[in-house]
N, C-alpha and C positions, 0 to 999 in steps of 0.2 A: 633538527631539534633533538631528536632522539642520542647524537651522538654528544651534544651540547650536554643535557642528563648525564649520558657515564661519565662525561668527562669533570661534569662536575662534583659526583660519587665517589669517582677515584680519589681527588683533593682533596676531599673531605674524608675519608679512611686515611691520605697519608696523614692529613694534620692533627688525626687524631692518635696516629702512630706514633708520630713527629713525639709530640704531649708525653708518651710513655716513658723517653727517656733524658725527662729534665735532671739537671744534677736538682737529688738531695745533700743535705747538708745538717748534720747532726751537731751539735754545737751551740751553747746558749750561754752568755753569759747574766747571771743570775743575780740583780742590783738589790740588795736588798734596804727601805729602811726601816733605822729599828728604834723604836720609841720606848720609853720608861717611865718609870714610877714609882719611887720605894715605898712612899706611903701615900694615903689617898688624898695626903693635902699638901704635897711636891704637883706643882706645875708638870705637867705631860714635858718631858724632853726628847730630844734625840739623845740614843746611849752613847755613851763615852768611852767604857773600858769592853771591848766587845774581842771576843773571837769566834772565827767561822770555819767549819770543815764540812767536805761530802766524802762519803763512800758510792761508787758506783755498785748497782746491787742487782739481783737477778727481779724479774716482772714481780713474783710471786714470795719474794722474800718477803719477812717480818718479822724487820728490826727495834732495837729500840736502846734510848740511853737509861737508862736501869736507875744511876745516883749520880748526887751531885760530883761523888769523886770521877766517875766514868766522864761524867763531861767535858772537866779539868783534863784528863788523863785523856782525852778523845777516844773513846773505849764505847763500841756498840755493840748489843748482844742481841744476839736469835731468841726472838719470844719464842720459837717454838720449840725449841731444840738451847736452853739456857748454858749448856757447856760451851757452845761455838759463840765464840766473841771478833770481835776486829778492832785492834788500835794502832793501825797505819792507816791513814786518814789518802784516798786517791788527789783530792784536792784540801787546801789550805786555803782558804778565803783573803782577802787583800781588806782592810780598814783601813778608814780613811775619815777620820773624825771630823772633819772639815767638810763633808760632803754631802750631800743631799740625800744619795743613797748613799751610808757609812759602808756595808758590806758588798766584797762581790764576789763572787763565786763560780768559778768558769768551770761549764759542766759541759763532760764529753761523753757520757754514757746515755742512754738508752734510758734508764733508772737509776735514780741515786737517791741517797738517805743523806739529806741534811741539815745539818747541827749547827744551833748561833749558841752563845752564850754569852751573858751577860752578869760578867764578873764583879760588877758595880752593887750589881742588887741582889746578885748570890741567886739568877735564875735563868733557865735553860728552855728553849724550844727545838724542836724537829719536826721532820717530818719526810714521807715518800714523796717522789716527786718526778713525775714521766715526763723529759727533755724533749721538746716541740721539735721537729725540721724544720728546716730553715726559717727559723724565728732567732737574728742574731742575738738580743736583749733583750730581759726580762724584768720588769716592774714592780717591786714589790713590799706590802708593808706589812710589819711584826709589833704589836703592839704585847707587851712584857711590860704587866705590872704586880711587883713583888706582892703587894698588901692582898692581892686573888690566890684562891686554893687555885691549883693546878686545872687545867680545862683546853677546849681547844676554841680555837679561833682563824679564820682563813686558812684552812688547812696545817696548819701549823699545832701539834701536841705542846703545847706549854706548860714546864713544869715547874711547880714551886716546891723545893725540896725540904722547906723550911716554913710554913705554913702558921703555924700558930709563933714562932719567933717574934717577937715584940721587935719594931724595928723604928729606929729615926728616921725624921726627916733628912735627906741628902744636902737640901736646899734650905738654910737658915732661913727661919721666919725671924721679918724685923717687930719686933717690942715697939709698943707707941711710946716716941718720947714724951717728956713733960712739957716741951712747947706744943704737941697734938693734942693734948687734953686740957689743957686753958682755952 
């Protein structure tokens, strides 16, 4: 009996050595969808005219997209430090208008700073965001609507750069005709 115990001590310290060295796997691609709203009385959509970039960034950075030109321009700048900027984007996000999730985002880093925009309604989100191990895909939804001051939401900074701007509806409203009102 006694030797039945080591022996079953030892198997239990290899498999728990065994355990130590599973592959990690850094890598996540990042689906995002992105809903809209130019004004409060447009139907909730999925966005149309969208684009997506990351920067991979250190833990401890703090970034941010400053203006609505930096967005266009994919131009992020160090809150802390405003002279140090980046507009080589590590990844370019993939749209896909057709899709359930429209954005996606294939992130290799560690930490990255990612940026949607939403060229339709003149309004941009970001945000930090630390890349899971081996989690290949990621789920995600962005809700951007113009007619809100700027605020955040699921992690996401959402900005409206244009806030008090008077803005149409995207989505024509039908007039009742004069056979609906007889």
């Amino acid at each position: 009996m006694r030797y039945f115990i080591k022996i079953a001590l030892w198997a239990a310290v290899a498999v728990a050595f065994v355990g130590c060295f599973k592959d990690e796997n850094q890598g996540t691609a990042m689906r995002i969808a992105v809903y809209s709203q130019n004004v409060d009385s447009d139907p909730i959509m999925k966005a149309t005219d969208l684009e997506a970039y990351a920067f991979w960034i250190e833990k401890n950075d703090n970034w941010e997209v400053a203006t609505w030109e930096d967005a266009l321009a994919r131009r992020i700048t160090n809150k802390d430090n405003t002279s140090i900027s980046r507009s080589t984007p590590d990844e370019i996000g993939l749209f896909d208008p057709e899709a359930e999730y429209q954005v996606r985002l294939e992130l290799w880093s560690l930490y990255t700073f990612a940026v949607v925009v939403d060229k339709a309604n003149r309004i941009y989100a970001y945000r930090k965001y630390e890349t899971p191990m081996n989690l290949p895909e990621v789920l995600t939804q962005l809700h951007m609507y113009a007619w809100r001051k700027s605020g955040t939401a699921n992690g996401w900074n959402v900005v409206n750069p244009f806030p008090d701007e008077a803005r149409e509806p995207l989505v024509p409203t039908e007039e009742p005709s004069e056979e609906s009102q007889n």
